[in-house]
GUBADO-494150 format. One record per residue (C-alpha): chain; y negated, z, x negated. Coordinates in nm, 4 decimals, padded with zeros to 6 digits. Layout:
  ch     north        up      east
   A         Y         Z         X
...
//
This chain:
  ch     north        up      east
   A  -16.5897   09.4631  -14.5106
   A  -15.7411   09.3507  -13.8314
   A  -15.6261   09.2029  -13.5214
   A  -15.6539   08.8255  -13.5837
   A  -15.9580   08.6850  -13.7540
   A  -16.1989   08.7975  -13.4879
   A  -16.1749   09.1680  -13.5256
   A  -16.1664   09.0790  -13.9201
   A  -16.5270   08.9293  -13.9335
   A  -16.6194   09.1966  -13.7075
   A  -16.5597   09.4350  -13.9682
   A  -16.6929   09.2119  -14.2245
   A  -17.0305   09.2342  -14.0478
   A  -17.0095   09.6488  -13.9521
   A  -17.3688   09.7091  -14.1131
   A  -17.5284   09.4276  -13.9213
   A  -17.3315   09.4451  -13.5514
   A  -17.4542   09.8159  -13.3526
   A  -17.1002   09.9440  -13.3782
   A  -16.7155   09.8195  -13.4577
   A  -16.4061   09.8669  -13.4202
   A  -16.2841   10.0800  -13.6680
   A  -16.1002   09.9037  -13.9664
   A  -15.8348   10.0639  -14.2684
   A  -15.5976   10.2324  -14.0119
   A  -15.2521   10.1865  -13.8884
   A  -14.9046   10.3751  -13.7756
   A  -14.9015   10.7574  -13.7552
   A  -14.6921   10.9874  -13.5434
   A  -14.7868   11.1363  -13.2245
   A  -14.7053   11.4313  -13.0436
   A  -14.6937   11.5241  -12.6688
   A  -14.9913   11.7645  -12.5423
   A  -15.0356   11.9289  -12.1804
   A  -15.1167   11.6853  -11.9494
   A  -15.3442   11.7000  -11.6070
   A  -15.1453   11.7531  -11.3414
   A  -15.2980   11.5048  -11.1266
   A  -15.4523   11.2438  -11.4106
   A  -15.6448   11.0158  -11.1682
   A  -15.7716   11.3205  -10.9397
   A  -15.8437   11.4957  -11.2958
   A  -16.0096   11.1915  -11.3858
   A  -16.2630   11.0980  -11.0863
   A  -16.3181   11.4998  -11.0431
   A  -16.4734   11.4463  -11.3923
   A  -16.7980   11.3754  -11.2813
   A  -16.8576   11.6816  -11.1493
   A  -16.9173   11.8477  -11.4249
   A  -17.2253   12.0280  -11.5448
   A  -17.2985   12.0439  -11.8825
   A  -17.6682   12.1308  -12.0366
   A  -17.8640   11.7949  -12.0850
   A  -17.6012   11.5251  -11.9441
   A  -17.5142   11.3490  -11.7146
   A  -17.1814   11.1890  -11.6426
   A  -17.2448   10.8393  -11.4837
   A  -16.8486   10.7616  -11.4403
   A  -16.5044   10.8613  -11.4533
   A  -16.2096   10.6098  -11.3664
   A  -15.8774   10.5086  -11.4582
   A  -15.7816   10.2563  -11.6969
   A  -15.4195   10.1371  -11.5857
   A  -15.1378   10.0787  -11.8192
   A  -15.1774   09.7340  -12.0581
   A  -15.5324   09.7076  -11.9233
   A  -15.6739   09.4913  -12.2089
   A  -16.0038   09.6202  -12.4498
   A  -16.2058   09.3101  -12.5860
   A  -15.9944   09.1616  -12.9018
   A  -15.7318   09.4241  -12.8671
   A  -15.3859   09.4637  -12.7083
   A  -15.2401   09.6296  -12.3986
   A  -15.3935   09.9897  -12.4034
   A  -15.2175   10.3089  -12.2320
   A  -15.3504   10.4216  -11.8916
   A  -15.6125   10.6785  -11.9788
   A  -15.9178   10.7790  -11.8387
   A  -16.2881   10.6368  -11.9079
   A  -16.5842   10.8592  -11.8898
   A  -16.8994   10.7628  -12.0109
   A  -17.2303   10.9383  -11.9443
   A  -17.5541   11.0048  -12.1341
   A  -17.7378   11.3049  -12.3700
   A  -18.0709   11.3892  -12.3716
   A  -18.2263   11.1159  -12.1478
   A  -18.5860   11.1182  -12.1918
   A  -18.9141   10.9110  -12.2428
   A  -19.0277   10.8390  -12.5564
   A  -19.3280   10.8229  -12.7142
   A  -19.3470   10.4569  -12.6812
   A  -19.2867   10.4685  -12.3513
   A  -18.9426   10.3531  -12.3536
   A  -18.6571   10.5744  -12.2091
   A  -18.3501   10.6526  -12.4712
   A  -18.0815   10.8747  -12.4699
   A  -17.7100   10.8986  -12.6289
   A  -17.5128   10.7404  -12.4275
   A  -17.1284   10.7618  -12.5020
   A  -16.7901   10.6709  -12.3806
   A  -16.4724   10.8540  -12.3823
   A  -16.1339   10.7318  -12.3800
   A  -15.8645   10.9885  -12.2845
   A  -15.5019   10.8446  -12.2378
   A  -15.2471   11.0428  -12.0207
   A  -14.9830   11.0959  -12.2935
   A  -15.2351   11.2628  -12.5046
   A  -15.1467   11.3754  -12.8872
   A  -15.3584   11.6909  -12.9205
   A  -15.6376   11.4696  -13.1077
   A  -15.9817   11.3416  -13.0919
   A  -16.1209   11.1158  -13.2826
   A  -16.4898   10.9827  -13.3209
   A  -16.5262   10.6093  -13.3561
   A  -16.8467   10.5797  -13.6393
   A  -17.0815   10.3213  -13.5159
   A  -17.2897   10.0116  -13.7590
   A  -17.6052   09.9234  -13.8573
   A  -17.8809   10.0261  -13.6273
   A  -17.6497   10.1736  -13.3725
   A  -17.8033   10.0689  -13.0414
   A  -17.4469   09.8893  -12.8101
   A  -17.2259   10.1116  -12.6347
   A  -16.8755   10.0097  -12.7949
   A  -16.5449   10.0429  -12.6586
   A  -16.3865   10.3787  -12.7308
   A  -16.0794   10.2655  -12.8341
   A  -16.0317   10.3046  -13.2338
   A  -15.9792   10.0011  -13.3501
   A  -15.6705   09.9928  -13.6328
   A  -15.5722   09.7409  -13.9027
   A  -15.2298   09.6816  -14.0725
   A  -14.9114   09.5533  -14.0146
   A  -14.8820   09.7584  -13.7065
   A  -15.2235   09.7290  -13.5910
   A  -15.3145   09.9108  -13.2722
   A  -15.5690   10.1611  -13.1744
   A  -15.6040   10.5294  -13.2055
   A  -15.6123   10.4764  -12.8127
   A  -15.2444   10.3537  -12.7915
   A  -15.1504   10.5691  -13.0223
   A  -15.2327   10.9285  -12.7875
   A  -15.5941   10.9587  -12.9613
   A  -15.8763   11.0887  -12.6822
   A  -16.1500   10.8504  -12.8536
   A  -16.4956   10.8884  -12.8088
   A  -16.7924   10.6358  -12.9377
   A  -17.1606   10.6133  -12.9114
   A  -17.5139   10.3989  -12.9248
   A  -17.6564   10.6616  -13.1495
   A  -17.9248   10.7190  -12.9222
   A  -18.0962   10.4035  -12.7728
   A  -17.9960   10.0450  -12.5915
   A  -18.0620   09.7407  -12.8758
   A  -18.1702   09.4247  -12.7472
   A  -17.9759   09.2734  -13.0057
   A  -17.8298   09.3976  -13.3529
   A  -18.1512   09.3008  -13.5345
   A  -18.3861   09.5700  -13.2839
   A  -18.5181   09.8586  -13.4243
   A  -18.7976   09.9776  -13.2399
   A  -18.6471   10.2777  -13.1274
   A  -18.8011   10.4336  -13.4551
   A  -19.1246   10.4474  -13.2715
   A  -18.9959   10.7544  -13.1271
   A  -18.9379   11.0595  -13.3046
   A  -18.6414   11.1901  -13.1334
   A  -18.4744   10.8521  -13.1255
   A  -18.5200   10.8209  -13.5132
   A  -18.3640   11.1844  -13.5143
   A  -18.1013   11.0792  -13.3191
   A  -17.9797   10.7884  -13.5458
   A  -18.0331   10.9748  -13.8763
   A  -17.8322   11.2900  -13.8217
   A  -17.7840   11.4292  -13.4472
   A  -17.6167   11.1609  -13.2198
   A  -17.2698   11.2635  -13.3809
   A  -17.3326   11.6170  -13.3418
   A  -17.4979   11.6076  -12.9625
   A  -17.1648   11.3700  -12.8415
   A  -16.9125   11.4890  -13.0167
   A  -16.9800   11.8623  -12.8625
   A  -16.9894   11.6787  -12.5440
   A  -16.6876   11.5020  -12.5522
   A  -16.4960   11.7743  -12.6961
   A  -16.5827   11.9700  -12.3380
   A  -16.5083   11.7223  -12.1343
   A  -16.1643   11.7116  -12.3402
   A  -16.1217   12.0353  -12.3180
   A  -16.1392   12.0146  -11.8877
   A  -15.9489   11.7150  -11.8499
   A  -15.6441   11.8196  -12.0517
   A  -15.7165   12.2283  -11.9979
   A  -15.6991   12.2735  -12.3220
   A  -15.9276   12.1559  -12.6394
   A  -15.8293   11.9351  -12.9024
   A  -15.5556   12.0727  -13.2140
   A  -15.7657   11.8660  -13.4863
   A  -16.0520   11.6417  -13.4638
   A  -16.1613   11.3651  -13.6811
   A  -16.3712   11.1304  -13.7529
   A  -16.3742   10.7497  -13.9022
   A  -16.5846   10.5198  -13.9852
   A  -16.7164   10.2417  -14.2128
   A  -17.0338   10.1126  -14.3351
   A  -17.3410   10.2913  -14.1005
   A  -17.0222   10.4618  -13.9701
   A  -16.8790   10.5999  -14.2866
   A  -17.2738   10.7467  -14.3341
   A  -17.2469   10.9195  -14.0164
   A  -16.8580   11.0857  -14.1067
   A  -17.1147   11.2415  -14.4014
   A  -17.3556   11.3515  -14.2460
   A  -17.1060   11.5267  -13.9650
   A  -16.9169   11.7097  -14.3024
   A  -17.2938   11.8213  -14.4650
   A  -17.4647   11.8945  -14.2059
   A  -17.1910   12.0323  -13.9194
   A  -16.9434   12.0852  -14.1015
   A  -16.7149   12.2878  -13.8141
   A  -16.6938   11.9588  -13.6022
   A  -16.3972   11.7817  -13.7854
   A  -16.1245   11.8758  -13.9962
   A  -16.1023   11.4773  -14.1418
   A  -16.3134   11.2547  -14.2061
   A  -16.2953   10.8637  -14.3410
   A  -16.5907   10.7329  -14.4903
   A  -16.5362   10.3730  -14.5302
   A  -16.8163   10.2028  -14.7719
   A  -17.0735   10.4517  -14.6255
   A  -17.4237   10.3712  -14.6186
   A  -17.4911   10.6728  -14.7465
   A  -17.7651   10.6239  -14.9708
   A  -17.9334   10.3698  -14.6939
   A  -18.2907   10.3400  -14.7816
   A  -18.2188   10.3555  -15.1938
   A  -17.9855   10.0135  -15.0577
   A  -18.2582   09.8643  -14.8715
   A  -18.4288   09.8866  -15.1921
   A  -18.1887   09.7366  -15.4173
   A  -18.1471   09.4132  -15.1512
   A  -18.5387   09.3711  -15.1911
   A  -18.4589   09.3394  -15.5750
   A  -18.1808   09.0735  -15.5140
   A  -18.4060   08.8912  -15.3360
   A  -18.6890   08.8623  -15.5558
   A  -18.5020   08.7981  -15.8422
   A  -18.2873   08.5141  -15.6378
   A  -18.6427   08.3738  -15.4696
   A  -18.7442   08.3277  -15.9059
   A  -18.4663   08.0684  -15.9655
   A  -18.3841   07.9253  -15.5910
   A  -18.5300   07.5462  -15.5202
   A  -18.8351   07.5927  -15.2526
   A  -18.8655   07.4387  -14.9120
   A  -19.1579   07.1934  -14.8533
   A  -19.3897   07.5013  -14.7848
   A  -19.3131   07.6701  -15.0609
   A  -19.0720   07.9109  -14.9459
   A  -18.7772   08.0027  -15.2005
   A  -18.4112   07.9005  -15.0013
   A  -18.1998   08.1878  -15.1089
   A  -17.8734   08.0171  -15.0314
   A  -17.9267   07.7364  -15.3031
   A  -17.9544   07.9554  -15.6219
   A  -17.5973   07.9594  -15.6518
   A  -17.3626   07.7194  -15.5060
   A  -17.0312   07.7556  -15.3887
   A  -16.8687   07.6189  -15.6850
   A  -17.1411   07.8762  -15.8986
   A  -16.9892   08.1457  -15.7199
   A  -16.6404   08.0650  -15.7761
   A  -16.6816   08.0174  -16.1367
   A  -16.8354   08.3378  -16.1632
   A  -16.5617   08.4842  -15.9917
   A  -16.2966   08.3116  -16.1627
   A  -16.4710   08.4310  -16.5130
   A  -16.4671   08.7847  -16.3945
   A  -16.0881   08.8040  -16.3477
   A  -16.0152   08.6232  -16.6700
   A  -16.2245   08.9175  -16.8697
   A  -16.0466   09.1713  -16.6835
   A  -15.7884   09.0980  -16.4484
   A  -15.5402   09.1349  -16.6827
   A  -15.6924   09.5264  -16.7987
   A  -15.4015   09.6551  -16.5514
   A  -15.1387   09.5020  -16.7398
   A  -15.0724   09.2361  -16.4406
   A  -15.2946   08.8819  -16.4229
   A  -15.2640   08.8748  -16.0611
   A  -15.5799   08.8403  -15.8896
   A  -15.7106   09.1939  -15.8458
   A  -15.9256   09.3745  -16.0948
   A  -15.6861   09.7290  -16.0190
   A  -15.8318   09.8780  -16.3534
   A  -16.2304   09.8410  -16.3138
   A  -16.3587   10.1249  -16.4882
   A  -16.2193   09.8895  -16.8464
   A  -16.4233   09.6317  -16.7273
   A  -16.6793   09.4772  -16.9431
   A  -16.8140   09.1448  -16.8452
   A  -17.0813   08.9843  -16.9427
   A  -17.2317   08.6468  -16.7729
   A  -17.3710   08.4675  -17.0661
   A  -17.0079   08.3861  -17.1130
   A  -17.0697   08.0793  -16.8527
   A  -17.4344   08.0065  -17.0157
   A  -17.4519   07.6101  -17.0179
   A  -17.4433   07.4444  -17.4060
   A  -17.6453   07.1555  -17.2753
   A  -17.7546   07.0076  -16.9404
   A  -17.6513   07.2648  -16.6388
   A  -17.2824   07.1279  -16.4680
   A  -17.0031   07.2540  -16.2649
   A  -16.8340   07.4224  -16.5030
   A  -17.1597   07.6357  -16.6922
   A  -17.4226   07.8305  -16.5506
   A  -17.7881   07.7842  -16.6357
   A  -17.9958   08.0563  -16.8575
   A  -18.2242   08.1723  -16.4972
   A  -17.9142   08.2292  -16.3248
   A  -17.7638   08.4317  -16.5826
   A  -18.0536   08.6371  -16.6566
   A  -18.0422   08.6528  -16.2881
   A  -17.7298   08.8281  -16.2654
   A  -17.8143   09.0049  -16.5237
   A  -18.1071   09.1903  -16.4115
   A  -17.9547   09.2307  -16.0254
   A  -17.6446   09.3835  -16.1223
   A  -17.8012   09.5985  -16.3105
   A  -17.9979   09.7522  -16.0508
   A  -18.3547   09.7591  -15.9397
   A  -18.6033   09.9491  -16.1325
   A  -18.9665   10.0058  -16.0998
   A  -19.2512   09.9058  -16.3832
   A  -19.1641   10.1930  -16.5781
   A  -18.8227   10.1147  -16.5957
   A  -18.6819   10.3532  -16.3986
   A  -18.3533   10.3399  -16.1717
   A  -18.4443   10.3231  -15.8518
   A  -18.0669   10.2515  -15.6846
   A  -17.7168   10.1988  -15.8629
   A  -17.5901   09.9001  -16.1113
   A  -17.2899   09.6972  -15.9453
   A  -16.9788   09.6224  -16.0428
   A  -16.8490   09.2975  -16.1501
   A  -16.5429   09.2439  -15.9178
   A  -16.2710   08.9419  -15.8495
   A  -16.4513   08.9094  -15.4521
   A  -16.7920   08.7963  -15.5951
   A  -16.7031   08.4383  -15.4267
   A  -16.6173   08.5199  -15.1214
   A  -16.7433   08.4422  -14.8189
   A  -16.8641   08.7745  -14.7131
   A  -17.0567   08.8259  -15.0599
   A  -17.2472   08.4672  -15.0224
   A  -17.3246   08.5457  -14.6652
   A  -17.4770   08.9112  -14.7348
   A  -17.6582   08.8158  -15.0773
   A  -17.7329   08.4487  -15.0915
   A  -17.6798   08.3103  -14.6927
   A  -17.6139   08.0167  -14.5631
   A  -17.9947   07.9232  -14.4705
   A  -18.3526   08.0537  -14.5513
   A  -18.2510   08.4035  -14.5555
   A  -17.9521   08.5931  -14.6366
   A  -17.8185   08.7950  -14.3672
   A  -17.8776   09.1511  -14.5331
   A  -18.2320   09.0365  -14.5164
   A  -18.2626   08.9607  -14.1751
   A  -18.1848   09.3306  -14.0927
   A  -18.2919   09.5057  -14.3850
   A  -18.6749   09.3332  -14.3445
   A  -18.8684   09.3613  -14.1612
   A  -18.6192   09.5742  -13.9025
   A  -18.4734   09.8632  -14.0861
   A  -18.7415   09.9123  -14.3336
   A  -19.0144   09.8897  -14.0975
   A  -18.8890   10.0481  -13.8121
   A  -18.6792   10.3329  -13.9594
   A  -18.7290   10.3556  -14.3789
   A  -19.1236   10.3885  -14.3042
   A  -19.2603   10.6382  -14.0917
   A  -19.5140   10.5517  -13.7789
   A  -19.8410   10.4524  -13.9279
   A  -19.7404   10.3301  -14.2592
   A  -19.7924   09.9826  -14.3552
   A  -19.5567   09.7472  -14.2925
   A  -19.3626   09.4729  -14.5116
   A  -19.4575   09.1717  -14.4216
   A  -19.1602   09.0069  -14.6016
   A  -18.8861   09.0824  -14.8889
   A  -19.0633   08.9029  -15.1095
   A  -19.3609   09.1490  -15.1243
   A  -19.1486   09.4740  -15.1609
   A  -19.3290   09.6700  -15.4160
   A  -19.1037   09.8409  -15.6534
   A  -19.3722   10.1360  -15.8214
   A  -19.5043   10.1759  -15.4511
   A  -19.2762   10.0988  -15.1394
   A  -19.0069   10.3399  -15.3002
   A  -19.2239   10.6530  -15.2786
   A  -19.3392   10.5588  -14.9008
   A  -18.9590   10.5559  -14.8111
   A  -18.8856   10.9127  -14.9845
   A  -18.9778   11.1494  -14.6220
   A  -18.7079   10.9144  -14.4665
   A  -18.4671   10.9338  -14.6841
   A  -18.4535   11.3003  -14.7055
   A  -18.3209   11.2405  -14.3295
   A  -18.1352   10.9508  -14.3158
   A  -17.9593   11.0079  -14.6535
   A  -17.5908   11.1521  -14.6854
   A  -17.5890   11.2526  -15.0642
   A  -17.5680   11.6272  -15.1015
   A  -17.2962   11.7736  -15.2855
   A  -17.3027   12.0645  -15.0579
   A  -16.9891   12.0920  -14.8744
   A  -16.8969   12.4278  -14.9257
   A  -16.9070   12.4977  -14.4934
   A  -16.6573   12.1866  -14.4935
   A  -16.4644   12.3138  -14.7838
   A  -16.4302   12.6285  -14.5541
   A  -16.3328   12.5233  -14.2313
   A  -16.0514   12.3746  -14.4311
   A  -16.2211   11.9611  -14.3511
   A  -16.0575   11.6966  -14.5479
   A  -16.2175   11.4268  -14.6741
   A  -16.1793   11.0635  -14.7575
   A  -16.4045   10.7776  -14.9123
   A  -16.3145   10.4179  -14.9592
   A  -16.5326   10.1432  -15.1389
   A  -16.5007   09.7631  -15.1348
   A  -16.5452   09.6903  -15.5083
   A  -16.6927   09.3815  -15.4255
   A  -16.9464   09.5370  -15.1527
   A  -17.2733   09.3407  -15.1374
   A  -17.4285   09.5934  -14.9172
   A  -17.3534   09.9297  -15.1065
   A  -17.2896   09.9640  -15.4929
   A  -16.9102   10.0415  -15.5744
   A  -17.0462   10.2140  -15.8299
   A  -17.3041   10.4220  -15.6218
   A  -17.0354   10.5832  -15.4031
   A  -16.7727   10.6791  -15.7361
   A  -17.1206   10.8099  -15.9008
   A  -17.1497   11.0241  -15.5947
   A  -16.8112   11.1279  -15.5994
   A  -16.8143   11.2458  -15.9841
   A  -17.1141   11.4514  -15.8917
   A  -16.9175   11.5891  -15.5958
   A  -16.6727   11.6614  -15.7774
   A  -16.8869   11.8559  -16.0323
   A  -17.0224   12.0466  -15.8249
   A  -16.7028   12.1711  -15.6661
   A  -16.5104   12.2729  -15.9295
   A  -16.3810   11.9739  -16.1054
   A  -16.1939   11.7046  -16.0472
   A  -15.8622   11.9125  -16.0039
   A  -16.0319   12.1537  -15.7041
   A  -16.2561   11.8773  -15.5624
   A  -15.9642   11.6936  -15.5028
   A  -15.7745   11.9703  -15.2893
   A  -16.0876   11.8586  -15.0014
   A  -16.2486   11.5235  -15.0993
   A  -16.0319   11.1614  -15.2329
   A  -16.1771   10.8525  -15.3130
   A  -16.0142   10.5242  -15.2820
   A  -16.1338   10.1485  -15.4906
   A  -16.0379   09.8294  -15.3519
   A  -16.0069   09.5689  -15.5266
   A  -16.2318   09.2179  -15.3898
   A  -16.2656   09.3742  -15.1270
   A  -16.6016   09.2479  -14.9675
   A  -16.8023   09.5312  -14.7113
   A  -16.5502   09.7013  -14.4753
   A  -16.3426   09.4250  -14.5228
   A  -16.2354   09.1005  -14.6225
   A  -16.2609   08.8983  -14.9494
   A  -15.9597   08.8895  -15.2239
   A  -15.8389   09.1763  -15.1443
   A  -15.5499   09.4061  -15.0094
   A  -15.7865   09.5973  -14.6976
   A  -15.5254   09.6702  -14.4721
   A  -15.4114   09.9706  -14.5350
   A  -15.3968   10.3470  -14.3098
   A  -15.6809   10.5747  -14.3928
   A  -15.6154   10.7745  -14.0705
   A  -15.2471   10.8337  -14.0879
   A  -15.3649   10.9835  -14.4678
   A  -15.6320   11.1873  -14.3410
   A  -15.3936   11.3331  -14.0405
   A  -15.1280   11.3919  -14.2479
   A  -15.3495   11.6092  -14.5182
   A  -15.5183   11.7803  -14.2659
   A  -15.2210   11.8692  -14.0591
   A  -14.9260   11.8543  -14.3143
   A  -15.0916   11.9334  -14.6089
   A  -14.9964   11.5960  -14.7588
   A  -15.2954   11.5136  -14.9847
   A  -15.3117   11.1535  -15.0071
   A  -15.1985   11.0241  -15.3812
   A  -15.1755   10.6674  -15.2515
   A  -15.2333   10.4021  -14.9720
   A  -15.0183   10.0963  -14.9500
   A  -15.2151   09.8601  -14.9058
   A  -15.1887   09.4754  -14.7660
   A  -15.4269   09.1450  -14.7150
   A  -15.4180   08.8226  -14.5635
   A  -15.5434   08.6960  -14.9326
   A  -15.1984   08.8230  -15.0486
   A  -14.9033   08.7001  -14.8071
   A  -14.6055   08.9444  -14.8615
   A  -14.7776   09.1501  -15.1540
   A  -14.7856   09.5540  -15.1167
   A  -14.9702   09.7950  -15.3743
   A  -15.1096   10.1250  -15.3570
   A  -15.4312   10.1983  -15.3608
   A  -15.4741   10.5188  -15.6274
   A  -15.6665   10.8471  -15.5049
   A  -15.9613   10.7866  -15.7944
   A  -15.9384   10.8397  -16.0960
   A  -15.5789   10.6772  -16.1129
   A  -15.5043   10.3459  -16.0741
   A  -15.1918   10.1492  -16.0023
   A  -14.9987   10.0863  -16.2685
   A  -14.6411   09.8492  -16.3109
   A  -14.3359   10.0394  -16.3693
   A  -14.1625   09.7449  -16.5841
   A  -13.9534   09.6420  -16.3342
   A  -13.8775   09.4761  -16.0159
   A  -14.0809   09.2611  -15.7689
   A  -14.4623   09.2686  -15.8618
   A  -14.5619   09.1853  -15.4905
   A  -14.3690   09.5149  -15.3999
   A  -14.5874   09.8644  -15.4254
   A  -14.2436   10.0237  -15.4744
   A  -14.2623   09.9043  -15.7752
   A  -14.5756   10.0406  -15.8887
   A  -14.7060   10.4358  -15.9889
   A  -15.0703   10.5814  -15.9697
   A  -15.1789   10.6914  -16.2817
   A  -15.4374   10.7849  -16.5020
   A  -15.5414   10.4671  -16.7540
//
């Protein structure tokens, strides 16, 4: 879209809160590195150190079982935190990338950098947040784990006016991950004498855009990356949530001012019976009817199926909300008919509560909308002095896209080019919600065909870069869905085994006592003929 149901809707929300825990991870082996000598003296005497444009605030010790905000006992480990590039900006305001690093005393030899969400902006706890039926953190696990505000202090999730200043803006659309993690890797390097033996990177939603953007752009700073739903084609998004919205705010009731209520164009009971209709056309494509739509690409739905024969009901839906869903899943366009984003995918998760939240809301506004206008399109999409957006509602779609186009050639993480990553021997791995209301499905496994293309083929793209589809799953998380499952155990184990990952077993609340894997694209799970269908045993990866 965890650890109970709070660290679950945290993921749910990654794009909207600053920054998350991380989510998709669990298990893994560890291994014993050199050790300080003295960890607490190591520790304190951290603060002394001098490195070009920082400054190192604190450095204390974290005693054993000390508790981190939803999580679990954590190991004793050292906390540094500190700040990059402090300066005034041009609005007057002072920024800087602040970080924290966590470095436990039995340390495994590895760093990892926690992605951040949204609009960056809150200091997180570096801890790594993991999901599963083992769920931990990278922390507790001998990770050193290091996390960021990608450059400035939010007032709340919904504040971007750090785009006011250049070097701010810079900071969030490429550098922060670069700047910290070359920081943190020195003060690694001094506090355990020696320097990290691998370093990765994981992330989801904003997060999973800035694993990207490390692997295109500096490609020697991590050997693995997870991209989890990556907002990787941000402003191309923002667009395609302007074009839900005005096609929702032509069939929603209106308040007693006129204003179109979002949340009323489909109910609850709409939503479910769209749902429902989805998994009856295709659930069954996989060879099991069992809930999950595990074979998407055979997929052909088509709404009109639930068009009303006479007066709308429960059970139809009318003609404007079909040609609604029509014309939003099919992507936004301009006058000329052009493509301006992706086309989504019809999915089993289209009811749940995470889709209705993100798309529709529970009030005036859906909640995609209350970050995506007027904060992240005015503040960061535009540049300083163009007009702003007043509202969703008046997005133009032959006008506003071209305005957003000097941005986007920053804040965007869609070149094929990895060939520096390829190099340094960096392993890569995607995963997409298919039921994502925030970023196309489809989008991402476009991206990956082209990356793929453009590496060789399938068969030698794959030796670097694997893509994962899960099924209802809503954005980082949650819906019908199996999203537990252990991207970073995957990633370690291809980076420092040579293991490339062929499948994930993968397990949900939704599903009490089910196991699957999820397939390395293009395969998809298939039923051997035998055995307990709730058991991934039981199941092989193939081609359909």
């Amino acid at each position: 879209m965890m650890i109970g149901s709070a660290v679950k809707s945290i993921c749910v929300w990654s794009f909207v809160l600053a920054a998350v825990p991380l989510c998709h991870a669990q298990g893994g082996d560890s291994k014993p590195g050199a050790q300080p000598g003295n960890s607490s003296a190591a520790c304190a005497a951290l603060t002394a150190m001098r490195i070009d444009r920082t400054s190192i605030s604190s450095a204390t010790t974290a005693s054993a079982d000390v508790k981190i905000g939803p999580f679990g006992p954590q190991p004793a480990h050292c906390v540094v935190e500190g700040e990059i590039d402090k300066h005034t900006g041009a609005d007057g305001v002072e920024y800087g990338d602040r970080f924290q690093l966590r470095m436990p005393e039995q340390w495994n030899g590895r760093f990892l950098f926690q992605g951040g969400g949204g609009l960056d902006g809150t200091l997180s706890p570096a801890v790594g947040g993991l999901s599963g039926p083992a769920a931990g953190t990278a922390l507790s696990r001998g990770y050193a784990v290091v996390s960021t505000d990608g450059g400035h202090q939010a007032k709340s999730p919904m504040d971007g006016s750090f785009g006011a200043d250049p070097e701010a803006r810079a900071d969030y659309q490429y550098r922060s991950t670069d700047l910290v993690a070359g920081v943190a890797k020195k003060i690694v390097t001094q506090f355990y004498r020696r320097g990290p033996d691998h370093s990765y990177f994981m992330g989801c939603s904003n997060g999973g855009r800035e694993g990207m953007v490390a692997a295109e752009r500096f490609p020697a700073d991590f050997d693995g990356v997870v991209a989890g739903d990556p907002a990787f084609n941000l402003t191309r998004a923002a667009i395609a949530e302007a074009w839900f919205t005005v096609k929702l705010a032509e069939i929603a009731p209106k308040d007693p001012n006129g204003v179109p209520v979002l949340s009323r164009a489909f109910s609850e009971t709409d939503l479910n019976l769209l749902s429902g209709a989805v998994l009856k056309a295709c659930d069954a494509l996989d060879g099991l009817s069992d809930g999950l739509i595990d074979n998407p690409d055979a997929c052909r739905f088509d709404p009109a199926v639930l068009v009303c024969k006479g007066e709308k009901s429960d059970s139809c839906l009318s003609n404007a909300q079909v040609d609604a869903l029509r014309t939003m899943f099919g992507g936004p366009k301009n006058s000329k008919g052009d493509a301006l984003y992706s086309d989504w995918p019809y999915d089993g998760g289209l009811g749940a509560p995470g889709w209705r939240q993100w798309i529709l809301g529970s009030g005036q506004m859906p909640s995609i909308n209350l970050l995506i206008y007027p904060v992240f399109v005015n503040n960061v999409a535009l540049e300083p002095g163009e007009a702003k957006l007043s509202n969703p509602f008046s997005f133009n779609f032959d006008i506003d896209p071209v305005r957003m186009e000097k941005t986007e050639r920053q804040i965007s993480a869609n070149s094929t080019n990895m060939a520096a990553f390829r190099k340094h021997g960096g392993k890569i791995i995607f995963y997409t919600g298919m039921s994502d209301p925030v970023f196309s499905a489809n989008d991402l496994i476009r991206y990956y065909r082209r990356l793929m293309n453009d590496n060789g083929g399938m068969k030698q793209g794959r030796e670097f870069a694997r893509l994962f589809r899960v099924a209802g799953m809503n954005h980082c998380g949650g819906g019908p869905a199996l999203d537990k499952f252990d991207a970073l155990t995957a990633i370690q184990d291809w980076v420092e085994k040579g293991t490339a990952p062929d499948q994930m077993i993968a397990t949900g609340a939704s599903f009490p006592g089910r196991s699957r894997p999820l397939c390395a694209y293009p395969e998809t799970p298939h039923y051997k003929g035998g055995g307990n269908t709730d058991d991934a045993a039981n199941f092989v990866c193939r081609t359909p």
